[in-house]
C-alpha positions as CSV (number, residue, x, y, z in Angstrom):
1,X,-24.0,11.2,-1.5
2,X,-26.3,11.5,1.3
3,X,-26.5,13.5,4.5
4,X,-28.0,14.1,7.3
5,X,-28.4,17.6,9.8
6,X,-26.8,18.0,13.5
7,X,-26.7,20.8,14.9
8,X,-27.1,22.9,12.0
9,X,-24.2,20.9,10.0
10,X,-24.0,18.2,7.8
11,X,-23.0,14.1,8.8
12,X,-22.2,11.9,6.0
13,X,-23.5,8.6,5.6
14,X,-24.0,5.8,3.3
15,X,-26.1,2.5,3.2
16,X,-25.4,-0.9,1.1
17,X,-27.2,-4.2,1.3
18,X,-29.9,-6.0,2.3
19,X,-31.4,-7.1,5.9
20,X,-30.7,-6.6,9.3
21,X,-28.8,-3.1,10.2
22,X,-25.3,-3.1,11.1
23,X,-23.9,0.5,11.8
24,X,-19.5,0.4,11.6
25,X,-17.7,3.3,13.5
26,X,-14.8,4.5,12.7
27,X,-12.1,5.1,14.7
28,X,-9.8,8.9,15.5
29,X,-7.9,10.5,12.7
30,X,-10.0,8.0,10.1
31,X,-13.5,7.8,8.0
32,X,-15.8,5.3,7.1
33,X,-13.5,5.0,4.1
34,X,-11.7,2.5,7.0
35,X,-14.5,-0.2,6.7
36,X,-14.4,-0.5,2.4
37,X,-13.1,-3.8,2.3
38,X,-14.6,-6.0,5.5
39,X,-18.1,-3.9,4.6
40,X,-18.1,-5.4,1.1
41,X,-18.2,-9.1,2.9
42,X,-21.2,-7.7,5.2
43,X,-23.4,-6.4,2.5
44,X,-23.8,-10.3,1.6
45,X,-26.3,-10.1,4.4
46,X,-26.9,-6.9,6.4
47,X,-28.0,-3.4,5.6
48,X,-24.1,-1.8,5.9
49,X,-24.8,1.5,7.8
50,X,-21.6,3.7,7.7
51,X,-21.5,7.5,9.0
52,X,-18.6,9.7,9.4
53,X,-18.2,11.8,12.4
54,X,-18.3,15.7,11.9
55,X,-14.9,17.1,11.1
56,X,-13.5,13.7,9.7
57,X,-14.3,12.3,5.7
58,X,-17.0,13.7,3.8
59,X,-18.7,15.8,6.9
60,X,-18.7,19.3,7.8
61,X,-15.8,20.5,9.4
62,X,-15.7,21.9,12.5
63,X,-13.8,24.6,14.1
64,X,-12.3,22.8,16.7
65,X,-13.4,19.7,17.7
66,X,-15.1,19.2,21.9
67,X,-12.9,17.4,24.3
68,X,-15.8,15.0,25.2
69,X,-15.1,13.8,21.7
70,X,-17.0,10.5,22.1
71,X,-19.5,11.2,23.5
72,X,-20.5,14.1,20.5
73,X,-20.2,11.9,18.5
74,X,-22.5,9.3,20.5
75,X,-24.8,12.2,20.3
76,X,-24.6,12.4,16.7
77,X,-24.9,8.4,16.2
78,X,-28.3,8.7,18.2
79,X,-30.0,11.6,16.2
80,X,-28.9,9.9,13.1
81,X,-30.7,5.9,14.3
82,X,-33.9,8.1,15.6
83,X,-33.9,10.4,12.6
84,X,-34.2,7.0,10.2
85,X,-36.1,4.8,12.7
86,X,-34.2,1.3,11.6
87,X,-35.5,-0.2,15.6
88,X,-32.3,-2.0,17.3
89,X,-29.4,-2.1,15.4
90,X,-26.4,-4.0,15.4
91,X,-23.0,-1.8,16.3
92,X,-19.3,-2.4,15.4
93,X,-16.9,0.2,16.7
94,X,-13.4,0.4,16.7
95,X,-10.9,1.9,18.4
96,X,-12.4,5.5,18.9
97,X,-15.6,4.0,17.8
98,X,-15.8,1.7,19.8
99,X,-15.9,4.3,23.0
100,X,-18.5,6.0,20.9
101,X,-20.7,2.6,20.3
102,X,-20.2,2.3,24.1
103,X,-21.7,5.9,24.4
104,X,-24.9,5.1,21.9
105,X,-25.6,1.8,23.9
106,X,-25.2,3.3,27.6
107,X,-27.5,6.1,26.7
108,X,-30.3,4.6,24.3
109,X,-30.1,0.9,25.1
110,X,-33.6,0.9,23.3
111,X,-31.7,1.4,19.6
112,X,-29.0,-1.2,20.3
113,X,-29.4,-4.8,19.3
114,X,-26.3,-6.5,19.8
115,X,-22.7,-4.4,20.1
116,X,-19.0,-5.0,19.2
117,X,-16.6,-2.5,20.5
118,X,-12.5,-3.4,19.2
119,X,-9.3,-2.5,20.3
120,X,-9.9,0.7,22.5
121,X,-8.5,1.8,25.8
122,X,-10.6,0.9,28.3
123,X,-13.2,3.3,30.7
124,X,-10.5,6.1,31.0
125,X,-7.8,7.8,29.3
126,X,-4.5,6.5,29.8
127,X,-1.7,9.3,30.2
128,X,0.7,6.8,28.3
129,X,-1.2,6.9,25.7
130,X,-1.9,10.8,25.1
131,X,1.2,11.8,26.4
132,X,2.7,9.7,23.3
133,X,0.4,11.0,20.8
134,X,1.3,14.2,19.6
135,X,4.7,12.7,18.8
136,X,2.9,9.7,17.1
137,X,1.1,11.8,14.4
138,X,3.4,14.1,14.1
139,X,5.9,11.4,13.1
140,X,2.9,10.0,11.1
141,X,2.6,13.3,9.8
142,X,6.3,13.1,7.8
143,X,5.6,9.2,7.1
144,X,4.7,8.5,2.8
145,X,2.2,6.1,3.7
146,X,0.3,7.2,6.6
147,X,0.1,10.7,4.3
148,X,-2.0,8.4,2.0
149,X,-4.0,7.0,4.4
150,X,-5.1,10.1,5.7
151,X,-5.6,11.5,2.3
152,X,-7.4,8.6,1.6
153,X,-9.6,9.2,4.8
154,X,-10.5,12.6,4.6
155,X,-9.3,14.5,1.3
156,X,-6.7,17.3,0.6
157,X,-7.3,18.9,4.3
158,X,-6.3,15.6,6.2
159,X,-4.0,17.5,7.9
160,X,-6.1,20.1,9.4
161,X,-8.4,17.0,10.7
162,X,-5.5,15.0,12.2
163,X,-4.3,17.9,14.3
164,X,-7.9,18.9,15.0
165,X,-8.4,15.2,16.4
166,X,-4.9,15.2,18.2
167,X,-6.5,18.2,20.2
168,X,-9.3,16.9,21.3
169,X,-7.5,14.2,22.6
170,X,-5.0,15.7,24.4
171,X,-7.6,18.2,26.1
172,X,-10.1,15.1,26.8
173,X,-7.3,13.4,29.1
174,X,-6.4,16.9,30.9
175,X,-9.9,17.3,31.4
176,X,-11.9,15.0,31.8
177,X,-10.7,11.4,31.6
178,X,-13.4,9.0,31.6
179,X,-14.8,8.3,28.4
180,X,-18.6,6.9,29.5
181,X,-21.1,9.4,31.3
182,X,-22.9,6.5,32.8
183,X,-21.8,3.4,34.6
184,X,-20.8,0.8,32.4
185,X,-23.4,-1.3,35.5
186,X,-26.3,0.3,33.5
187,X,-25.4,-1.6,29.8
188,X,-28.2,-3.5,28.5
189,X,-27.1,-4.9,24.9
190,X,-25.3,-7.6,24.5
191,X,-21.9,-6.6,24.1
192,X,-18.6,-8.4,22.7
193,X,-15.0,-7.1,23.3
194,X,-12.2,-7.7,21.1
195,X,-8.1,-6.7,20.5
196,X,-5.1,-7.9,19.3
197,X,-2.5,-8.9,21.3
198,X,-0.1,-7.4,19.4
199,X,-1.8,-3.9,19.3
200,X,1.4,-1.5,19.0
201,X,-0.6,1.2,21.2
202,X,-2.3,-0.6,23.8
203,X,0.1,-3.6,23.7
204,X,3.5,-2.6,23.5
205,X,4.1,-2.1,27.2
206,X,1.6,-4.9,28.3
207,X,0.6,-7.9,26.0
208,X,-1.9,-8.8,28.8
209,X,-3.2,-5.0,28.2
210,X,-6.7,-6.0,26.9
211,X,-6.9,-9.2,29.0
212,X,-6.8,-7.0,32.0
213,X,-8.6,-3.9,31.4
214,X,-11.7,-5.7,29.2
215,X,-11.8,-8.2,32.2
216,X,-12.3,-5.5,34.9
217,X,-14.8,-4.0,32.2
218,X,-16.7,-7.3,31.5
219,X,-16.4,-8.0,35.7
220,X,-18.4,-4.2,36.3
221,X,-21.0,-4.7,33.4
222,X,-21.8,-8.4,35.0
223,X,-22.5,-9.6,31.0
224,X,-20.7,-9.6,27.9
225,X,-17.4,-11.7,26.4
226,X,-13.9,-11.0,25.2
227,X,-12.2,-12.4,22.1
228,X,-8.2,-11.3,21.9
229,X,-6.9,-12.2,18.6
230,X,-3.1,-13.7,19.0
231,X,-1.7,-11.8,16.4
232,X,-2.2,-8.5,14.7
233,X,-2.1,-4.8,14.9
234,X,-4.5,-2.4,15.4
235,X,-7.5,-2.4,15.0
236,X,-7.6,-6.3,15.4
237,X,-11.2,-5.6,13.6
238,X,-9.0,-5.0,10.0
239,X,-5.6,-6.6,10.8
240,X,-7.6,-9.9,11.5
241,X,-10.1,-9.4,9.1
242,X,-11.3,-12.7,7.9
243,X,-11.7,-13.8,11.6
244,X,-13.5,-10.9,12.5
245,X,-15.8,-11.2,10.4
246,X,-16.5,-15.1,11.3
247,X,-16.3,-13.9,15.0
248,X,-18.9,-11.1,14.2
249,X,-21.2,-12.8,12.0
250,X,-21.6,-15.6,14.9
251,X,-21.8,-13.1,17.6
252,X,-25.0,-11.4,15.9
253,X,-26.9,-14.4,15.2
254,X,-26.4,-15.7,18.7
C-alpha cells in the first residue's frame, strides 16, 4: 500500500493503468473502495489515481474532523498532485468529492485538465439537507446493509468515521455554509456537471433540484455543461454506471 505525508499524517492512495491521469474522489461517509468497479473500466486507458481523505479508508484518523471539510481535503488533493508532479490531470468527484474537485480546480487551475463534479449540493449548504442527516445515518447506522457498506469503506471503526463525518457536516452548515472559498467566476478547467433525477437526497423534494441549482452554477462560471441522468440514485456517477462512463470518457477527449 502506498502513502503519502500531510500535515504530519498519512493519505492513502493507489494508482492502476496506463496513460493519461484521472484522479476519482470519493464522496462523505465512503473511500475510494466506492470507485472498484467503474475504476476497473478506466484502467483500459487512464492512469486510475484514487486517494482517500484523512480519517476515511486506509488513512490516518483524525481526532475530529474541520468543519471546512472540503476544502481540507482540497488541500490535501493539491499537496498530493504537486508532491507526484503528474501536470493537469483529469478529476471526477462525487457527491462530497465533487465539492472538493471544485476546491482543487478554483485554487490550482494550473493542475486541472478537465473536471467532472456528480450529484452534490450546489455552492452552499442546504439546511434541508443537514438538518436531515443525523437522522439519516443514524437510521443507516441500525440498517444490515449500509453496516456492510461502511465496513466495506473504512474497516472495523466505520462507525467512529461516520459519526466523525456527520460532525463536520453539521458544524460546516452552522458555520460556515458556502462550500467554495473563491468565486465559482474565477474557474478555469473545463468543467461537466452531472445528477440523477431521482437522487433520494437532493431530489426527493424537487426533481428539477439539479436542473436549477447546476444552471445558476453553470450561468455564474459563464462555461461548462450539465448532463442529468433520468433515472437513478445517488451518486448518478455509480447508479448510472455504464453511461457515465460513455459520458466521461467523451467529455475528456473533447
Amino acid at each position: 500500500m502506498s502513502y503519502f505525508q500531510f500535515e504530519h499524517r498519512s493519505v492513502y492512495y493507489e494508482e492502476a493503468g496506463a496513460g493519461a491521469p484521472l484522479l476519482l474522489l470519493h464522496g462523505n461517509a465512503a473511500s475510494s473502495n466506492m470507485f472498484y468497479e467503474i475504476a476497473k473500466r478506466y484502467e483500459g486507458q487512464r492512469r486510475v489515481i484514487l486517494i482517500d481523505f484523512l480519517g476515511h479508508g486506509r488513512s490516518d484518523r483524525l481526532a475530529a474532523l474541520p468543519s471546512d471539510l472540503w476544502f481540507y481535503e482540497a488541500d490535501q488533493v493539491l499537496a498530493f498532485l504537486r508532491e507526484k508532479q503528474y501536470g493537469k490531470v483529469d478529476i471526477v468527484g462525487t457527491s462530497g468529492g465533487a465539492l472538493v474537485a471544485v476546491n482543487v480546480a478554483l485554487e490550482a487551475p494550473e493542475l486541472v485538465g478537465r473536471l467532472i463534479a456528480d450529484s452534490f449540493e450546489g455552492e452552499r449548504a442546504v439546511r434541508a439537507f443537514t438538518e436531515n442527516l443525523k437522522l439519516d445515518r443514524e437510521r443507516s447506522k441500525r440498517d444490515e446493509n449500509a453496516r456492510l457498506f461502511y465496513r466495506y469503506m473504512h474497516g472495523e471503526d466505520w462507525e467512529r468515521v461516520v459519526d466523525s463525518d456527520t460532525d463536520a457536516i453539521l458544524r460546516h452548515e452552522r458555520e460556515i455554509g458556502a462550500f467554495f472559498h473563491r468565486s465559482l467566476r474565477s474557474l478555469r478547467p473545463e468543467i461537466l456537471l452531472t445528477g440523477s433525477a431521482e437522487d433520494e437526497y437532493a431530489c426527493a423534494g424537487d426533481p428539477a433540484y439539479f436542473e436549477k441549482v447546476y444552471g445558476r452554477m453553470l450561468s455564474e462560471m459563464g462555461r461548462g455543461e450539465m448532463h442529468l441522468f433520468p433515472s437513478g440514485g445517488h451518486p448518478a456517477m455509480l447508479s448510472n454506471q455504464e453511461a457515465f462512463y460513455r459520458l466521461s470518457t467523451a467529455f475528456f477527449a473533447s
